[in-house]
N, C-alpha and C positions, 0 to 999 in steps of 0.2 A: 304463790305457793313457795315454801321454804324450802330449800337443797334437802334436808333430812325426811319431808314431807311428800316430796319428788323422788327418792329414791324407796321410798316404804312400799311408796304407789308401785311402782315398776317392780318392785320384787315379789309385791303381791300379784300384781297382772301377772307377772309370767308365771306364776304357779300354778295362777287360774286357769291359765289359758294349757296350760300342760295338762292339767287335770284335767279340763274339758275335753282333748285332744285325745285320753286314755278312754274315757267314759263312751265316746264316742266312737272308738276303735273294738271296743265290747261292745256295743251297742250293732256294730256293722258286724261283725261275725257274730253273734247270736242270728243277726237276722241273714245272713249268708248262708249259715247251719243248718239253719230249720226250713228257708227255701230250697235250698237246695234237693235237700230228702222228700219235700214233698212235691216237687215238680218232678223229680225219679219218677216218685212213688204213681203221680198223674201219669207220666209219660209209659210206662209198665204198663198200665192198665188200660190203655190206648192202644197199646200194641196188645196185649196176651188176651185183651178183654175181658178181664178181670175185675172190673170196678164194684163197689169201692174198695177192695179188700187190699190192693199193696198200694193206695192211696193212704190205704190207714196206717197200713207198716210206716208209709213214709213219713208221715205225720209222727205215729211215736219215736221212730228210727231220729227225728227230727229235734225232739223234746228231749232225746237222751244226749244229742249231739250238745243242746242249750247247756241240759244241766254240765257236760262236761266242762265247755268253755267254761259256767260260770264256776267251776270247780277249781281248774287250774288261774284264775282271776284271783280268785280268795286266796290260794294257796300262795301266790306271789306277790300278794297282800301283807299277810301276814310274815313271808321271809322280809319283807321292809320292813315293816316295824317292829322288827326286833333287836 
């Protein structure tokens, strides 16, 4: 492999590897977000004996937590590349 060929590699690897590292940082709070409100939401209705009804709050409570992360993800998306 050639010096200029050896270093293309490496700058691409690390961008890869950065970019993977973000994707999957979204990837873990999405899925943080939305467990979280619906183990609440289970754990509520375990105590108050309410099922399934603040199971479901926590489910939606959960999807609205998702759409936000993926909202401010975009949004600092797009301040990069501009």
């Amino acid at each position: 492999m050639k010096p200029e060929e050896n270093e293309k590699f490496t700058d691409y690897f690390g961008k890869s590897v950065r970019a993977l590292s973000d994707y999957l940082g979204i990837g873990f709070q999405i899925a943080v977000s939305f467990a979280f409100f619906v183990l609440v939401g289970y754990w509520a209705d375990e105590k108050f004996g309410t099922a399934p009804l603040l199971l479901l709050v926590g489910v939606v409570a959960g999807m609205i937590g998702m759409v936000l992360v993926l909202m401010k993800v975009v949004k600092n998306a797009n301040k990069k590349n501009r």
